[in-house]
C-alpha positions in Angstrom: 9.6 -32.9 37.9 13.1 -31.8 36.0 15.9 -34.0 36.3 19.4 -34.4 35.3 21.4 -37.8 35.7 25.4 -37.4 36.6 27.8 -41.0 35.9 30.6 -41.7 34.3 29.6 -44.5 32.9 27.2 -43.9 30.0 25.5 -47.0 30.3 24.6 -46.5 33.5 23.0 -43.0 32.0 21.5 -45.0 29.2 18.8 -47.4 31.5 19.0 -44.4 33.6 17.3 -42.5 30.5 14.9 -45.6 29.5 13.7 -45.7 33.0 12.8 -42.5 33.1 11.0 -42.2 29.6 8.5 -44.4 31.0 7.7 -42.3 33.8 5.0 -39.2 33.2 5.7 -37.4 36.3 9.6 -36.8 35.5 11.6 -35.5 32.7 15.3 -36.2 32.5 16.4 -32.7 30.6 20.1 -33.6 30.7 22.7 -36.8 31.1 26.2 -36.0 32.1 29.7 -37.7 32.6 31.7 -34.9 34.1 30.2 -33.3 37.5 31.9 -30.1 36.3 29.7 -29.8 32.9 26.8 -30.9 35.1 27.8 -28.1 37.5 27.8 -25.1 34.8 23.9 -26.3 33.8 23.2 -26.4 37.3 23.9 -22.8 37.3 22.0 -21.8 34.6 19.0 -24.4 34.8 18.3 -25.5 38.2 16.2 -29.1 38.6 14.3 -30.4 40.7 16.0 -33.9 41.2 19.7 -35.5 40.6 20.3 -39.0 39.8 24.0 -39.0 41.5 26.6 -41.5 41.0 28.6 -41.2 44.3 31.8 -43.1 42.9 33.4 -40.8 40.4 36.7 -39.9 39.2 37.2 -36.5 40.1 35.1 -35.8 43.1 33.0 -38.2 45.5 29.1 -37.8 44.6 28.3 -36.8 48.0 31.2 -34.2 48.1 29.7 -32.9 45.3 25.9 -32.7 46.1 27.1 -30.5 48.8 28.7 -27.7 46.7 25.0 -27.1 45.5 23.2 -23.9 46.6 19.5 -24.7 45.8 19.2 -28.3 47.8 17.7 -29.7 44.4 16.8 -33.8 45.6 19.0 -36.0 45.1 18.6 -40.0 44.4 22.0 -41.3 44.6 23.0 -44.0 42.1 26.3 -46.7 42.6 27.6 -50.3 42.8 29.0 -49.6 46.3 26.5 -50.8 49.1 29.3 -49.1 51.6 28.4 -45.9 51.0 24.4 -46.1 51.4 24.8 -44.2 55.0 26.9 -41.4 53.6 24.1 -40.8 50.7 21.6 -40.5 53.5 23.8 -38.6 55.7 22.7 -36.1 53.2 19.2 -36.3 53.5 19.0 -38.2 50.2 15.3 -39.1 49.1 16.6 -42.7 48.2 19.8 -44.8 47.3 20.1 -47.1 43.9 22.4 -49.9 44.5 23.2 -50.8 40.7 21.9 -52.6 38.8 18.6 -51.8 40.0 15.0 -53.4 38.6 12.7 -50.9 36.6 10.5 -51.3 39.9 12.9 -50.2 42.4 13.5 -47.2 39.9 9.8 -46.3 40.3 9.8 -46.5 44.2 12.7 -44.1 44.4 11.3 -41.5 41.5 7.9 -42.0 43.8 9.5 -41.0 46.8 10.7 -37.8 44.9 7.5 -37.1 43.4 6.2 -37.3 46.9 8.7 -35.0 48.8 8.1 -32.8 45.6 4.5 -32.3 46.2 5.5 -30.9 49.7 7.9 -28.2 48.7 5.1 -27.4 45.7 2.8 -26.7 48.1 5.0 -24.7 51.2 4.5 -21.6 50.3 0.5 -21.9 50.6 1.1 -24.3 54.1 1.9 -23.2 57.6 4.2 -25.9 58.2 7.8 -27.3 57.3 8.5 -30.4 55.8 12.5 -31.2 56.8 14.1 -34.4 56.5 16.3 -35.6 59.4 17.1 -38.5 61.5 16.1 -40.8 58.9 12.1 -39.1 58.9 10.9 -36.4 57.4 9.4 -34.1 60.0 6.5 -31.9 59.9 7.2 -28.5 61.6 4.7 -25.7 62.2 6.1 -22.6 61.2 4.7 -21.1 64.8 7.0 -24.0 66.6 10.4 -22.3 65.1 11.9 -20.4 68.1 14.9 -19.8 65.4 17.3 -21.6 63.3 21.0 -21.5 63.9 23.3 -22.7 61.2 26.5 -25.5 62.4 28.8 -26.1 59.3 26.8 -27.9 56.7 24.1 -28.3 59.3 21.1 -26.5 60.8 19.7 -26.7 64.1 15.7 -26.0 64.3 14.9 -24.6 67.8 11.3 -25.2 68.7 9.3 -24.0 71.9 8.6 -27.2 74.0 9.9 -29.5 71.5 13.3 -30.8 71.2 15.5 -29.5 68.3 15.8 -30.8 65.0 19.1 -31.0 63.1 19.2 -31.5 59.6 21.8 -31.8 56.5 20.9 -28.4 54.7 22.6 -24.9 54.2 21.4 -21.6 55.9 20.4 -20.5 52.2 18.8 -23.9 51.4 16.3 -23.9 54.3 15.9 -19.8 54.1 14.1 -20.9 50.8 11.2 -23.3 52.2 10.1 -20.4 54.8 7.9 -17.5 54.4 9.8 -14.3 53.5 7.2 -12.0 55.5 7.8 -14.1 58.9 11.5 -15.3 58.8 14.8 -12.9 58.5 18.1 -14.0 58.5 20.4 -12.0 61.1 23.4 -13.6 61.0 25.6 -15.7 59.0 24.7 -18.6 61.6 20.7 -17.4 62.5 17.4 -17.3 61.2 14.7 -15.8 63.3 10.7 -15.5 63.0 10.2 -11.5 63.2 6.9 -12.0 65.2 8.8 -14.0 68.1 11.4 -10.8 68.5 11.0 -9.4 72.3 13.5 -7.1 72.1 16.4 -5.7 70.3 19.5 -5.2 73.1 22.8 -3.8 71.9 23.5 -6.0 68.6 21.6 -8.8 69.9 18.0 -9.9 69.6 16.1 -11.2 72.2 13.6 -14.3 71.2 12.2 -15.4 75.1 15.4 -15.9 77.1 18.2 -16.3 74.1 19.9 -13.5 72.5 21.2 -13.9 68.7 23.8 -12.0 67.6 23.1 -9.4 65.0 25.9 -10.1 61.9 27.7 -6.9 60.8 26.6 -7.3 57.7 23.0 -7.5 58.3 22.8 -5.1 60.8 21.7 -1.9 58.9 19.0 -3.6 57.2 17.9 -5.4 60.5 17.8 -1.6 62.6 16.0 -0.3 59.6 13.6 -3.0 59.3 12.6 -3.0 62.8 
């Protein structure tokens, strides 16, 4: 796995560094101070996981996990216990309360190297792995009625099951799904193309809900079908 670790205090970036040196699976590419240096090589050189301060000058860590586009991990990292509930309220993959033992470092990069194993191997599954309510779900790709997007939320509408509602973007989640079976259609909906009934007006029709068809998808949604 690529890293990058984000504090303002280069200490903390310095066991931060050591810790990870002594770990095969992970490589810790870059150390930053300032989110907004951190932010340009984001840009340029997405990772796979962020060791996140959440207490920071400029911005709060959490504020600025959610600015990301490509849902990287995240493994937030501060003195605060107060804010371990907001970290998770983000679907973190773990939360460092500093200082924290060379062990506990392990179980959290574990957890990553776990959860990274499952997006590695999506493409090639038939299922979902989505992290909400504290668990990280399982969802068969068949289950997904559609997805509808609420904010920095999406809600995962299943047949018989109830739905799932997890801290990711539209764009994030549009990523973990098979391009061939899933279309977005709306700023606010994902649909699977197999489970279209009908296409009414500038709606869709997926059993008895109609989605909306955006304006700006709709050409490429009439020409696809």
């Amino acid at each position: 796995m690529t890293a990058i670790a984000i504090d303002d205090e280069p200490l903390a970036l310095q066991i931060i560094s050591h810790y990870c040196d002594q770990i095969e699976c992970i490589t810790l590419e870059k150390t930053f101070t300032q989110q907004t240096e951190a932010l340009k090589y984001l840009k340029k050189y997405p990772v796979d996981l962020i060791f996140l301060d959440i207490q920071m000058p400029n911005k709060n860590g959490v504020e600025f996990y959610k600015m990301l586009d490509n849902s990287p991990m995240v493994i937030f990292t501060t003195a605060h216990s107060q804010y371990a509930v907001e970290g998770f309220n983000v679907n973190a993959t773990d939360y460092l309360l500093k200082p924290f033992s060379t062990e506990r470092f392990m179980t959290a990069v574990q957890k990553a190297r776990n959860e990274y194993e499952f997006r590695k191997n999506q493409s090639t599954q038939y299922h979902l792995m989505i992290r909400a309510d504290y668990k990280l779900h399982r969802i068969e790709f068949d289950e997904i009625l559609f997805i509808e997007g609420l904010d920095d939320y999406v809600q995962i509408h299943l047949t018989n099951k109830p739905k799932i509602v997890a801290r990711l973007s539209m764009k994030g989640i549009l990523e973990k799904l098979p391009e061939n079976d899933f279309i977005r259609v709306h700023r606010s909906f994902i649909i699977p193309i197999k489970k279209v009934k009908a296409i009414v007006n500038k709606n869709i029709q997926i059993n008895d809900f109609l989605i909306p068809i955006g304006e700006t998808y709709k050409d490429a949604i009439l020409k696809y079908f």
